[in-house]
N, C-alpha and C positions, 0 to 999 in steps of 0.2 A: 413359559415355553411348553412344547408340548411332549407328555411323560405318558406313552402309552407302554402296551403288552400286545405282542406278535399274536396273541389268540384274540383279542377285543375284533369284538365283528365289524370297529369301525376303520383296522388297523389297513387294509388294503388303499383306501380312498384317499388314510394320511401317506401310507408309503407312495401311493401313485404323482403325488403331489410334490414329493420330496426326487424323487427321481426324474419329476419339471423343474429342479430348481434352478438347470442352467440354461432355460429357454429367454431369448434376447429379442425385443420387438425389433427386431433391424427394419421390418418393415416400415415402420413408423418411421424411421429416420433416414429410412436408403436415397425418397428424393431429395433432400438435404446435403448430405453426401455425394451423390452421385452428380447434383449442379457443384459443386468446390471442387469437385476432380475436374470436372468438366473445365471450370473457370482455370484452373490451374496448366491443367495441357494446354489451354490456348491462351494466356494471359503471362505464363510463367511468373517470374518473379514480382510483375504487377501485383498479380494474383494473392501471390504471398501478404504481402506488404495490403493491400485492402484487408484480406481476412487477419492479420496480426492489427492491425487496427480497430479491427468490429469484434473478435472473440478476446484479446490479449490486452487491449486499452493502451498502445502506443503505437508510433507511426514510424517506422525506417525511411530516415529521407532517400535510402538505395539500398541495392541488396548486397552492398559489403557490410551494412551496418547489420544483418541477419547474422553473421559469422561473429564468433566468439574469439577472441583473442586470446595465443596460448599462455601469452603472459600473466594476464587476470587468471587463468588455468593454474598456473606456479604458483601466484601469488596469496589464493585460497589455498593453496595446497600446506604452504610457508604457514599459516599463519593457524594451521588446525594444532589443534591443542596435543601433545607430546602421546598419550596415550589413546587418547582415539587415533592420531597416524599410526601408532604401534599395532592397532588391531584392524584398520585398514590394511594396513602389508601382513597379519595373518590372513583376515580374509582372502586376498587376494593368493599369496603362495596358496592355502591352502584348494583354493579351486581349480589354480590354474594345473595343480599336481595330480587333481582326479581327473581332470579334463586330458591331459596328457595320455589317460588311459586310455582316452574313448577312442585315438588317433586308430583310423582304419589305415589299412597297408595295401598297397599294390600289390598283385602275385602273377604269377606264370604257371603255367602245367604244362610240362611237352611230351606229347605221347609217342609209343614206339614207331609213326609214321610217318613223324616228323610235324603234326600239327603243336603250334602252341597256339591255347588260348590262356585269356589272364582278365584281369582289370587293372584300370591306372584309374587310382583318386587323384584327384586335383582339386582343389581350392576356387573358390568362384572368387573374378576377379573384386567385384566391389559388393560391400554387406552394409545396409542399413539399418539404424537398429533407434528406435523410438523407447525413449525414456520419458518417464510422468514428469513433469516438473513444479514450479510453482512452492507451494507452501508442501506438497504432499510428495516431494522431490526424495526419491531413495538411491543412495550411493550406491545399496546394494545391487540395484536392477542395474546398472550400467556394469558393473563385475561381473554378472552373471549374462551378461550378453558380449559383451565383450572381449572377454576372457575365451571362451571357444572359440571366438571369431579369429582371435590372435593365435592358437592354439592351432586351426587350421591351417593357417597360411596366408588370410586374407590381406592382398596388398593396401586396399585401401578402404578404410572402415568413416562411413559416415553417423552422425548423429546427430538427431532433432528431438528434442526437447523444450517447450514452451514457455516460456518469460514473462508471467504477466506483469504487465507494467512497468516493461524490460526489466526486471529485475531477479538473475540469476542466481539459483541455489546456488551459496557457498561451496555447501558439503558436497554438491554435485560437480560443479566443478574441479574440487580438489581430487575428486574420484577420478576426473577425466586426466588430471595430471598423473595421478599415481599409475592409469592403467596407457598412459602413452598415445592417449588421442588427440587430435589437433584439428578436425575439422566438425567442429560441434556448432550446430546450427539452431537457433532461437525462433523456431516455429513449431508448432504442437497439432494435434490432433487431425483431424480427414487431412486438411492442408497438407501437412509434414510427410504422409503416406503418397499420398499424390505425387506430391514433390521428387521422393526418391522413388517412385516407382516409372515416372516418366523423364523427371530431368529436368532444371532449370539453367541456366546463364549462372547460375551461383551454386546452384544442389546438385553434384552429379547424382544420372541415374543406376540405380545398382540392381542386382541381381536377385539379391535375398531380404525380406525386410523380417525383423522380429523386435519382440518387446510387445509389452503390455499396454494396456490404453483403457480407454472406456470406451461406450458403443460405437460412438462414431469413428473412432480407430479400428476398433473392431470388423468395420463393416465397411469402412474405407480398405482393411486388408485381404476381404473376402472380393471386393469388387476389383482388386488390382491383381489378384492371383490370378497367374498363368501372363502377364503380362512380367512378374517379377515369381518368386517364389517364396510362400510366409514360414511359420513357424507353426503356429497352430492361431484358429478364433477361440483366445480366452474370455472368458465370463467373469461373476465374480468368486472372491476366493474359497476355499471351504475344508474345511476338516472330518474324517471320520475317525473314531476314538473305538477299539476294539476293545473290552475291560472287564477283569473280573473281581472277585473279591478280597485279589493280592497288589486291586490297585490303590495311590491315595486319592481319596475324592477333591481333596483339595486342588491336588495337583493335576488332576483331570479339566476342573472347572476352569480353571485358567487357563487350560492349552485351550479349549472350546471355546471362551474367549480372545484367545489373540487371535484367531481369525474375524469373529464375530465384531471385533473392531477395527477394521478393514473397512469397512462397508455395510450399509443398511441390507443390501443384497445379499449380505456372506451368509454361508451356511455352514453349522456346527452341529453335528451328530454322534450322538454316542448308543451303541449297541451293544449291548452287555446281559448275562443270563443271570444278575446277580440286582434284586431289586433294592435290595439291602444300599447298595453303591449308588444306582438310580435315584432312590430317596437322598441319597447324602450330596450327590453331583447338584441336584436341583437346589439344594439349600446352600451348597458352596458358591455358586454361580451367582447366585442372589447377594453374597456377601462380597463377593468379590468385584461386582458390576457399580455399587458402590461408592469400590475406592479407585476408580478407573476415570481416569481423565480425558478418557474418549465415550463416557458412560451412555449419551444418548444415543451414540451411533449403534454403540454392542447392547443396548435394549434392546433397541427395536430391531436387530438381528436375532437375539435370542428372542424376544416376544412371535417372531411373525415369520424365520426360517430356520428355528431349529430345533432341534428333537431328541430327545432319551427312548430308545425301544428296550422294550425287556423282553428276552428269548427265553425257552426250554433250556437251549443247551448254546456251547460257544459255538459248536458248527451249524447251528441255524444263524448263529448272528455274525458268520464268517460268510455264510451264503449270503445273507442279506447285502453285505457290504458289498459282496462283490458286483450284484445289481446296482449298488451304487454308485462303484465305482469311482469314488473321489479324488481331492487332487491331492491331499495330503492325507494320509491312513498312520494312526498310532497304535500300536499294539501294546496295550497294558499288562500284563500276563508277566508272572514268573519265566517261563519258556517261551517266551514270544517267537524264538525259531521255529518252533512244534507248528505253530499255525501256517510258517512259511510257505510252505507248499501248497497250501490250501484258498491261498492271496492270488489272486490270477489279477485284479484292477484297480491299481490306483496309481497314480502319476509320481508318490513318493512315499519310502515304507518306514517308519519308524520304531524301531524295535528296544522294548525294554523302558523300566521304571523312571531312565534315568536320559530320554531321548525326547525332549521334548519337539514339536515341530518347528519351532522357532530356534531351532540352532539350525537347521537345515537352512532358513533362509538366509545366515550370515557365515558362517565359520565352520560350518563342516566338511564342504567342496561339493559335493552334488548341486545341481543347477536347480535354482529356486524358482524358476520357468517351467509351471506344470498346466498339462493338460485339465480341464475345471468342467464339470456341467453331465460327468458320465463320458467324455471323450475319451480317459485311461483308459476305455474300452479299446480304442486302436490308436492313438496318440501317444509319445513319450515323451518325455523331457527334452526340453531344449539343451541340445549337446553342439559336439565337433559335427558331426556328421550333417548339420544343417545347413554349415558352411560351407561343404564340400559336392564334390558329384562325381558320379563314376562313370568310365567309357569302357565299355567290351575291348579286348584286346586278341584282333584273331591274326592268324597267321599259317595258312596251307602249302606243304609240299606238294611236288609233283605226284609223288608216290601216295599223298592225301588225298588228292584231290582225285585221282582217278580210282581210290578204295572207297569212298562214299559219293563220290560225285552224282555216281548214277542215279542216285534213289532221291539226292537232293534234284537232278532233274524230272524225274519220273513227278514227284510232287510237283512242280510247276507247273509241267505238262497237264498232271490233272487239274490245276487250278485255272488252264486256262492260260498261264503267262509265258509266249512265247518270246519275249527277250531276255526272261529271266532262265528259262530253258535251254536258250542258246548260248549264255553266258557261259554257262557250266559246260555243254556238250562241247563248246569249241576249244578247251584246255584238255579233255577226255584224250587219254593218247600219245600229246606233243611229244 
């Protein structure tokens, strides 16, 4: 991996490379995509049923056989082993209790003229929400999409997730029982976005799609936005590691690792003013990759996208990050609050010796849905508030309307808009 120092004259060209690390060739794949949207708006569930046959290797003799039956749902659910369901229903309470937080409110103001203005949130009526399936199928990501979605209000929540060889994740399923879904549909990637983004004879269309995917999901929910509304285009996953010489390297290496086995694309960074810990990270990583049973994938993630910087000081390597920007940020440090403030970007904060980033993705309740690639720059976590949407709530007295009317007509006027002029002068008085 590579173990440079913020003053090496060659340290610009590696940070500018690392701060690409969430660039996606969608190009490469958008006409790809853009013909399976295509085929799907006009073929609808044909559509499906040929692309689940040429990407998934089985054939639906119709599109009731796409739809998941909520009994096999129960029946995976019955048959998961006594302590994994026990910490599935942690998980699940505990997210659904921080999610509970994020619920935004309605309000009113009425001022002494008798205007009230306000907002009413409401709930979008249908939410789609795309989970990975197959061998690489995570219980977690259906919690953590679903769960806000329920948390919102949403009437009716779809899901697609992919089947190769029709053959459903257990543990996914069981998740779909435990979190009260019923209409979970066996198609996957550009297909599955399409589908809920337009609508078939068997997929209704919905309002909102989220969930994580690979490019061609990715790029499938770039080209359907503003037809539907997403969540954010995730990349792949990645870590930044704040740390000084009150952290254990041990237990550094390994959090830099559970991302870095994710994916050959993932990215693992650690920035720290202490070389001492630098040296000892690099040799624990080595020992650690090892004894890891996804070993080839987290090489060649640490061989080819990840990185140890060594700074002067912790606020050179607090500034650095925040050029980063990453989707998961751990703060190694005795006082890891003290740096708080000084955190402006990353999609989720980890504080303390004893916080690794991997409790966030199961059991802690913050939404494991983060923004990836330097987007924590304006992107936040997938919460309530994606499910929802707000309307202006105005309302004018008479005695309102003729205290500012005039200047709201005067602006029309200079803009040129004489119905909108006239709308307001002909209440002026009554």
């Amino acid at each position: 991996m590579t173990l440079i120092n913020a003053n090496d004259s060659t340290f610009p060209a590696v940070f500018d490379e690392l701060l690409g690390r969430g660039k996606m060739d969608m190009e490469h794949v958008s006409s790809i995509v853009k013909g399976l949207i295509d085929e799907i708006r006009s073929d609808k569930d044909d559509a499906l049923i040929r692309h689940i046959a040429k990407f998934d290797r089985w054939t639906p003799k119709e599109g009731q056989e796409l739809r998941i039956d909520p009994a096999d749902m129960k029946k995976a659910y019955d048959a998961l082993d006594a302590e994994l369901k026990a910490s599935l229903h942690l998980a699940y309470d505990r997210i659904r209790a921080y999610h509970e937080k994020q619920l935004p409110k309605s309000w009113f103001d009425t001022e002494a003229n008798g205007t009230i203005l306000g907002q009413k949130v409401t709930p979008v009526d249908r939410a789609g929400l795309y989970i990975p399936g197959g061998k690489a199928a995570y219980p977690s990501s259906l919690l953590m999409n679903v769960i806000p979605a329920q948390v919102a209000g949403v009437e009716q929540i779809v899901v697609a997730t992919p089947t190769p060889d029709n053959e459903p994740n257990e543990l996914l399923l069981a998740a779909c029982h435990l979190c009260g879904v019923d209409q979970v549909f066996k198609v996957g990637g550009a297909s599955a976005i399409a589908a809920m983004a337009y609508g078939t004879p068997m997929i209704p269309k919905v309002d909102v799609i989220t969930g994580p995917g690979n490019i061609f999901v990715a790029t499938a929910k770039k080209m359907v936005f503003g037809e539907v509304n997403i969540d954010m285009i995730a990349g792949p996953s990645e870590i930044g590691v704040l740390a000084d010489d009150s952290a254990n390297p041990n237990h550094i290496a390994i959090d830099l690792l559970s991302q870095a086995e994710h994916d050959e694309m993932a990215s693992s960074i650690l920035i720290t003013p202490s070389q001492k810990l630098a040296d000892a990270c690099a040799v624990e990583i080595e020992k650690w990759l090892k004894k890891l049973p996804r070993e080839a994938i987290a090489r060649k993630s640490i061989e080819e996208r990840a990185a140890i910087i060594v700074t002067e000081t912790m606020e050179e390597a607090v500034k650095l990050m925040n050029e980063i920007a990453p989707e998961h940020l751990e703060v190694a440090t005795d006082n890891p609050f003290a740096l708080l403030p000084s955190i402006k970007h990353a999609g989720a904060i980890f504080l303390g010796h004893y916080t690794p980033e991997a409790i966030g993705d199961y059991v802690a309740g913050p939404n494991h849905t983060l923004p990836t690639g330097g987007t924590a720059k304006f992107y936040s976590p997938l919460g309530v508030e994606n499910f929802m949407k707000k309307s202006s709530i105005i309302a004018f007295s008479r005695a309102a309307i003729n205290e500012i009317g005039g200047a709201c007509a005067l602006i029309a006027h200079t803009e040129g808009l004489g119905a909108h002029e006239a709308s307001v002068r002909v209440r002026l008085g009554d």
